[in-house]
C-alpha atoms as one frame of an Amber mdcrd trajectory, in Angstrom:
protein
  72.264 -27.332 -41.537  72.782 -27.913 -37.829  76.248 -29.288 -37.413  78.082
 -32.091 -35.141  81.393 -31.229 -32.725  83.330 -31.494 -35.759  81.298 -29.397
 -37.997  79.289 -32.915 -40.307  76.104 -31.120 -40.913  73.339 -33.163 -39.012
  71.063 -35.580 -41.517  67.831 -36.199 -41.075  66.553 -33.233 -39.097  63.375
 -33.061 -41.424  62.263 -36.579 -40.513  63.281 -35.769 -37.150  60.779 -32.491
 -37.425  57.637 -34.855 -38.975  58.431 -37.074 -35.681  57.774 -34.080 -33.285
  54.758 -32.610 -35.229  52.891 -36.044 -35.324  53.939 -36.288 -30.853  52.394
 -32.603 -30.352  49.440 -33.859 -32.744  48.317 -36.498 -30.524  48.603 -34.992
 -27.079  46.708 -31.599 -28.506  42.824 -32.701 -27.700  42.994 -32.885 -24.298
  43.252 -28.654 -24.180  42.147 -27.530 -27.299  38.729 -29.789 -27.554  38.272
 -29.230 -23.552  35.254 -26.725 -24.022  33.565 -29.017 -25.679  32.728 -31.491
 -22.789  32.763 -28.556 -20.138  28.834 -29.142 -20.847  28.059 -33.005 -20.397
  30.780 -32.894 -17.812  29.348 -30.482 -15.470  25.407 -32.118 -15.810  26.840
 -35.868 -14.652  29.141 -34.530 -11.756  26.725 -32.180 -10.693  29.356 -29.489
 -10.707  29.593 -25.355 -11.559  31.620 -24.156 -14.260  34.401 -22.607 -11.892
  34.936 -25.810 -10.011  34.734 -27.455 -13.528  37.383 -25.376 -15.076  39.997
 -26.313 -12.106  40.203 -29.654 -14.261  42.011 -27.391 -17.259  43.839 -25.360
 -14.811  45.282 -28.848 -13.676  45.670 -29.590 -17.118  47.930 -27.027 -18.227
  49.849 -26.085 -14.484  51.076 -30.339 -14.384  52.011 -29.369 -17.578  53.841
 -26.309 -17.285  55.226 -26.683 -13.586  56.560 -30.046 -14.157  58.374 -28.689
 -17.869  62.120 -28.291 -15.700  62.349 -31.643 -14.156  60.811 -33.354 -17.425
  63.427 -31.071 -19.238  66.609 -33.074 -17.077  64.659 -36.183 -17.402  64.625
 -36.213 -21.430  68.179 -34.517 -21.233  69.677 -37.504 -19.235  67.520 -40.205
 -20.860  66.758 -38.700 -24.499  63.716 -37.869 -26.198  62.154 -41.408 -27.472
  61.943 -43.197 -24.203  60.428 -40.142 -22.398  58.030 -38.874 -25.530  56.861
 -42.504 -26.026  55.909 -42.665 -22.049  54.192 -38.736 -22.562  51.911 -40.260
 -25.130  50.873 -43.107 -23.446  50.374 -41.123 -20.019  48.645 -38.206 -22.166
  46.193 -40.924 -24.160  45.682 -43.148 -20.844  44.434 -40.163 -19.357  41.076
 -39.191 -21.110  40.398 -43.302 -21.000  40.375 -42.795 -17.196  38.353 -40.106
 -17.380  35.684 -41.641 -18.923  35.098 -43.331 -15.953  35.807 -40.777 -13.589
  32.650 -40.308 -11.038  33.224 -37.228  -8.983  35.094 -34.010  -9.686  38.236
 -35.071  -8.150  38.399 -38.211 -10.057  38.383 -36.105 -13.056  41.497 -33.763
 -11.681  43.345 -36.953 -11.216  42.782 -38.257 -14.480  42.265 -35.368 -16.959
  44.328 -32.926 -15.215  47.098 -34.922 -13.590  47.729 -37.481 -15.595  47.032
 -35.808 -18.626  49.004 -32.607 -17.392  51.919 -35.178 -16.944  51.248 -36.795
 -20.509  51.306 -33.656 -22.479  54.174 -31.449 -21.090  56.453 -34.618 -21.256
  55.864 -34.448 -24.952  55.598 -31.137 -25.678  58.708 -29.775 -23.991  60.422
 -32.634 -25.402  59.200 -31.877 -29.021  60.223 -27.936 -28.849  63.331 -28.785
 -27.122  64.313 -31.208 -30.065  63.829 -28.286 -32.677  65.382 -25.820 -31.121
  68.650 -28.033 -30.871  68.060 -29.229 -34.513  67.516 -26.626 -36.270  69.841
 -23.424 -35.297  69.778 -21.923 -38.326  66.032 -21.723 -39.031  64.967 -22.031
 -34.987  61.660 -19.659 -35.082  60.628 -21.832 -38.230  61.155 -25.111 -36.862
  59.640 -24.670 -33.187  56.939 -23.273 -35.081  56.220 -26.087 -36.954  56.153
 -28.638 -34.168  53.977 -26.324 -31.881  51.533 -26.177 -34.914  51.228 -29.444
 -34.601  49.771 -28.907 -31.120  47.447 -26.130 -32.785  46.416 -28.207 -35.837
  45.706 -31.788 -34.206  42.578 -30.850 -33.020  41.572 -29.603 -36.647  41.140
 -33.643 -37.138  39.348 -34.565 -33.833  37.241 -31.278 -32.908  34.157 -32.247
 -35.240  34.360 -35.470 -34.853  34.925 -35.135 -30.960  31.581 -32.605 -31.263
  29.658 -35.467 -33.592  30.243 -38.177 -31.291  29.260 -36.365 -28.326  26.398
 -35.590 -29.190  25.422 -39.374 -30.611  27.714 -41.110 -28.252  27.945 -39.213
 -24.924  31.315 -37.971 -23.516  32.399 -41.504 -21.640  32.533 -43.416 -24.857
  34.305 -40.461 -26.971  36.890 -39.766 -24.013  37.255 -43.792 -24.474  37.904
 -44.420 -27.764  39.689 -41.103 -28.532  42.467 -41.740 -25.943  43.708 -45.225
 -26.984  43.647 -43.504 -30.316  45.748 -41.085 -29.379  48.116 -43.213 -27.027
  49.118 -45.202 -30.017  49.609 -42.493 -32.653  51.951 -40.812 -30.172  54.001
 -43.936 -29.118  54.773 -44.716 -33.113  55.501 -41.084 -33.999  57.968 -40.793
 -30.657  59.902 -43.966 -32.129  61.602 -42.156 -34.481  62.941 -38.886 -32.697
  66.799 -38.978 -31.680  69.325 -36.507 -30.228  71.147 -34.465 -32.741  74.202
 -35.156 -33.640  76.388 -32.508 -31.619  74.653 -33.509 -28.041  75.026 -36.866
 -28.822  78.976 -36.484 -29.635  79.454 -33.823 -26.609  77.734 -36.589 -24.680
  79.265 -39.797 -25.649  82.910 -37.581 -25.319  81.879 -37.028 -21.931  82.641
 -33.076 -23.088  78.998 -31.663 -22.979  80.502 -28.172 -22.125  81.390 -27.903
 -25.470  77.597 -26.999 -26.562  77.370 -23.195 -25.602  74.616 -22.415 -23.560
  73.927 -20.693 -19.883  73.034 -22.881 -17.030  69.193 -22.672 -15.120  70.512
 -21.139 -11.915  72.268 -18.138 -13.795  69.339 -17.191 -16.381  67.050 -17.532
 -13.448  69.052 -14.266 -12.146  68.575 -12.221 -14.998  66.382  -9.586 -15.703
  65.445 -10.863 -19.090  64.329 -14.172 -18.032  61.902 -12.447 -15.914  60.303
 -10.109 -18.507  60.222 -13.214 -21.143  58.296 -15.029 -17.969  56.120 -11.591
 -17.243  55.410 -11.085 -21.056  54.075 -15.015 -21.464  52.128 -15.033 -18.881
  50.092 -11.832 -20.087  49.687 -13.760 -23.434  48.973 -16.773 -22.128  46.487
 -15.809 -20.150  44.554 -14.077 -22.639  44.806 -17.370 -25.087  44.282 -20.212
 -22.251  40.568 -17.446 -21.388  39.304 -18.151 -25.172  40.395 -21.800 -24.987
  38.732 -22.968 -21.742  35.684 -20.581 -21.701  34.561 -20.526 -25.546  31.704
 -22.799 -25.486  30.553 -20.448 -22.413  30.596 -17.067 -24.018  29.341 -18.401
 -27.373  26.471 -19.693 -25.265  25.532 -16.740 -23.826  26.339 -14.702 -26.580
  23.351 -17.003 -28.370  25.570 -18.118 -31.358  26.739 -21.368 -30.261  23.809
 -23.150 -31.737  23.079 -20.964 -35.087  23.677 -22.933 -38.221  26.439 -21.545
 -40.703  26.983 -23.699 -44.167  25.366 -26.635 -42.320  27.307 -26.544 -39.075
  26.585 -24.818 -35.810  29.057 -21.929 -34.944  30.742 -23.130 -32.247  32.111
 -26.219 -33.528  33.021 -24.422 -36.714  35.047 -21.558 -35.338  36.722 -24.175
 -33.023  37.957 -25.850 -36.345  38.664 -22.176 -37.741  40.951 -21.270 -34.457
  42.841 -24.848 -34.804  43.611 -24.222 -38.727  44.581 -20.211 -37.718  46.296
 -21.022 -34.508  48.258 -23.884 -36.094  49.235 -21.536 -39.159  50.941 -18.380
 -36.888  53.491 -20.833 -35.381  55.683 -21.578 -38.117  54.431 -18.127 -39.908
  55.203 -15.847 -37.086  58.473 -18.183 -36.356  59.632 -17.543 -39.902  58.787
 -13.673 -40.035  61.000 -13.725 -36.916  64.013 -15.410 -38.355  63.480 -12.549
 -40.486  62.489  -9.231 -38.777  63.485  -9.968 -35.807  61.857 -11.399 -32.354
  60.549  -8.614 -30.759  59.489  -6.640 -33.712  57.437 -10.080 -34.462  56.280
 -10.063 -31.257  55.039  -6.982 -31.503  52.988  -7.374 -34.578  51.216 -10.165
 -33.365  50.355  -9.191 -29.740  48.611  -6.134 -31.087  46.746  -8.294 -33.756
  45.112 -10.555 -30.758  44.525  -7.434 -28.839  42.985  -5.550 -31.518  40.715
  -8.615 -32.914  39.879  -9.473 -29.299  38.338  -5.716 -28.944  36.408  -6.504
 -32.612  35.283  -9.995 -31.762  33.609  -8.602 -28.430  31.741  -5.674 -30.365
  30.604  -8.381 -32.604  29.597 -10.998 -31.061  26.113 -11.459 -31.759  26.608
 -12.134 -34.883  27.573 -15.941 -35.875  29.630 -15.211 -38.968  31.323 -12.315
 -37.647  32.110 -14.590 -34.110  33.721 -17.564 -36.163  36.189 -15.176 -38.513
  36.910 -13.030 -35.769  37.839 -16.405 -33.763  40.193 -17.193 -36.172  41.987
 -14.192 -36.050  41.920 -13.953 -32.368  44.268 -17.236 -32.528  46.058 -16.294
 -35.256  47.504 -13.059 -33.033  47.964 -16.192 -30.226  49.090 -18.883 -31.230
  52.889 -17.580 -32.123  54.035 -17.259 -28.580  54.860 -21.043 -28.802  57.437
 -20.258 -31.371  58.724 -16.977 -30.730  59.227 -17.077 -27.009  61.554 -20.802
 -26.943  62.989 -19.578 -29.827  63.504 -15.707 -28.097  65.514 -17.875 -25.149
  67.341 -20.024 -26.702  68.693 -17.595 -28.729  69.597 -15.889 -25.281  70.676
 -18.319 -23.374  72.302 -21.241 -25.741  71.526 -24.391 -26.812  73.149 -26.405
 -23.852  70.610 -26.310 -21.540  67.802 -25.165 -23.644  64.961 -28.121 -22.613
  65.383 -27.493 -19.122  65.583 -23.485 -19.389  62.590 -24.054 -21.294  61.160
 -25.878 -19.053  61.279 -22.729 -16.822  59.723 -20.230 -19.003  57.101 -22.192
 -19.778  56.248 -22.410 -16.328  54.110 -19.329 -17.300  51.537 -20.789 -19.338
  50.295 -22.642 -16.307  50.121 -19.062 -14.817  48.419 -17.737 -17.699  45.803
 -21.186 -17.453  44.954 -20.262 -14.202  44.089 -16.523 -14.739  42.306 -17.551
 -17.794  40.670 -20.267 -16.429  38.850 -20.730 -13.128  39.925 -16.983 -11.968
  38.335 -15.610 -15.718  34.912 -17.875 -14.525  35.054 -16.630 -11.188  35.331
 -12.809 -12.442  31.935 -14.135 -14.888  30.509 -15.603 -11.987  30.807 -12.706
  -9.707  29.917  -9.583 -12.877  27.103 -11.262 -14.558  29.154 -10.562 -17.710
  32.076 -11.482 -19.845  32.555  -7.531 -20.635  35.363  -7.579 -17.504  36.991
 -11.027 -19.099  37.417  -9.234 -22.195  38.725  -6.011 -20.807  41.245  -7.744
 -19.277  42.659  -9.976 -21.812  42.685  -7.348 -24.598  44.831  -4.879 -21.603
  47.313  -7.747 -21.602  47.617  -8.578 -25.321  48.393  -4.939 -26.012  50.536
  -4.933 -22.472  52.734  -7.150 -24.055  53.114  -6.025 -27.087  54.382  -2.768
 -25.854  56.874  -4.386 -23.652  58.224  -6.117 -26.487  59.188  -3.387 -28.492
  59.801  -1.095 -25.873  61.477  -3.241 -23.271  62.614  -6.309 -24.513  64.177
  -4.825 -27.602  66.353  -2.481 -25.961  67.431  -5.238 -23.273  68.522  -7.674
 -25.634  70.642  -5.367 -27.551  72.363  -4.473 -24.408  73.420  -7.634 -22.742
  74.231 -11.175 -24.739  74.589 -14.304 -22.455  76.152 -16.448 -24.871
């Protein structure tokens, strides 16, 4: 059990984990159902995909870039205040962008405001579980960033249903007040645990071990951790933004499987797969070992990437493969805050977060409007491919055969 100044093992950390799942829940649509309004979206603004895609980039950079300063902001004011105000922000934003008329209307609402929303909560929601939950961290951070890869099991066929009876204005509408208020109750419940909350009301926050921003900012490690999410990310953030695309012009989008076109179904199959490697990966970690972990699953995106491309004409074969694609993906949102922490200490582990996860707005930029521009330019999504599966494999080398080796040499904590 995670344990106070005075060693009272902390109560409550499982209601405390329910809290953060049901926050990363509700702010998940906004990225993981994007591809599905990339369509509508660019017909009424009258836009190309590449200058549509700069909305997701927006997205997921305001929510990456602003992770350190949200990271002080929830360490000096604590986690329910700022989570309930992520929510809102996150929710607030896809009801503005239902009335958004231009392009840049839309990268004010669903990219900055929603970027804003979403990393508020999210940062806050690993941050908590990382603190709670020592003793079982790659589990636990798992388990709140599935949340971010299952909520959009509930909303992406109903999202795809009432787009296509409804329009996009009227979904964007309803689903963000929806949203709004399911992460504002959740957020209520979520508290510090019980050793910050002593160190702090002692005035003796020293006492929590952990390396401060400026010094793991001048280590080597940091740096490779930063390098080696980035690679992933980008890869991941490519599939994500550009599926409905490459499905299109694959011609399986529309092809009826059990009753339900293949696009919306492997979008539900990479939410239920993507929201299972988190906490699986996370506990194999606890187990095996980070890198080792890391590894594993790096070469399992890589290697199903390479499969799902040779097979891609063929609808069944393109929604399994999917699945598996995000199951070798999804894990980096356990293993690598879990990888720090361990690293660097618990003291400053939001806002050191914070940092590192700077790299998944990297990664939504390369494998975003850079991976439609590289489309645009080829004719093809051959090159895309190429270049995500390099980096998926990339990293998993590095893992094994850099990280590994530089951990065991040098503990900062």
């Amino acid at each position: 059990m995670t344990e106070g100044i005075g060693g009272r093992p902390a109560q409550g950390r499982w209601l405390q984990l329910v809290c953060a799942v049901v926050c990363m829940m509700a702010i998940s649509s906004p990225q993981y159902t994007w591809t599905l309004f990339t369509k509508p979206l660019a017909a009424q603004l009258g836009v190309k995909l590449p200058e549509l895609q700069i909305t997701f980039s927006l997205l997921i950079v305001l929510q990456t870039f602003l992770a350190p300063l949200q990271g002080l902001i929830i360490d000096r004011f604590g986690p329910r205040l700022l989570l309930s105000l992520g929510a809102v922000l996150s929710g607030l934003s896809w009801v503005l962008a239902s009335r958004a008329g231009s392009i840049t209307e839309l990268y004010l609402t669903y990219g900055l405001l929603g970027g804003i929303g979403t990393g508020i909560v999210y940062i806050g929601a690993v941050s908590q579980m990382v603190k709670w939950f020592p003793d079982r961290r790659g589990f636990a951070v798992g388990m709140a960033a599935a949340g971010y890869g299952f909520g959009a099991i509930l909303t992406t066929i109903p999202i795809s249903a009432d787009l296509a009876s409804k329009g996009y204005q009227d979904t964007l509408f309803s689903y963000g007040w929806v949203f709004a208020a399911v992460g504002l109750l959740a957020a209520q419940g979520l508290r510090r645990p019980p050793g910050e909350l002593a160190a702090l009301q002692s005035g003796h926050r020293e006492q929590l071990a952990g390396v401060a921003p400026g010094v793991m900012l001048r280590t080597p490690l940091f740096w490779l951790l930063f390098l080696m999410m980035t690679m992933v990310s980008t890869s991941g953030l490519m599939v994500i933004s550009q599926t409905a695309a490459f499905a299109r012009d694959f011609g399986v989008a529309g092809v009826m499987i059990m009753g339900m076109a293949a696009l919306p179904l492997a979008l539900t199959v990479d939410r239920v797969t993507n929201g299972l490697t988190r906490p699986f990966f996370g506990w194999v970690s606890d187990r095996i070992g980070r890198e080792k972990t890391m590894f594993i699953a790096f070469m399992l995106e890589g290697i199903a990437m390479f499969a799902w491309l040779q097979f891609r004409a063929d609808p069944v074969l393109f929604v399994l493969l999917s699945g598996v694609v995000f199951f070798g993906w999804g894990e980096i949102f356990s293993l690598f805050p879990s990888t720090l922490t361990d690293s660097f200490g618990e003291r400053h582990a939001t806002t050191n977060y914070g940092l590192l996860y700077m790299a998944q707005g990297v990664g939504s930029i390369f494998g975003g409007p850079v991976a439609a521009q590289l489309h645009e330019s080829t004719g093809s999504w051959l090159p895309v491919f190429g270049v995500v599966i390099a980096l998926d494999i990339g990293a998993a080398l590095l893992a094994i055969l850099v990280l590994r080796p530089l951990r065991a040499r040098r503990s900062y904590v």
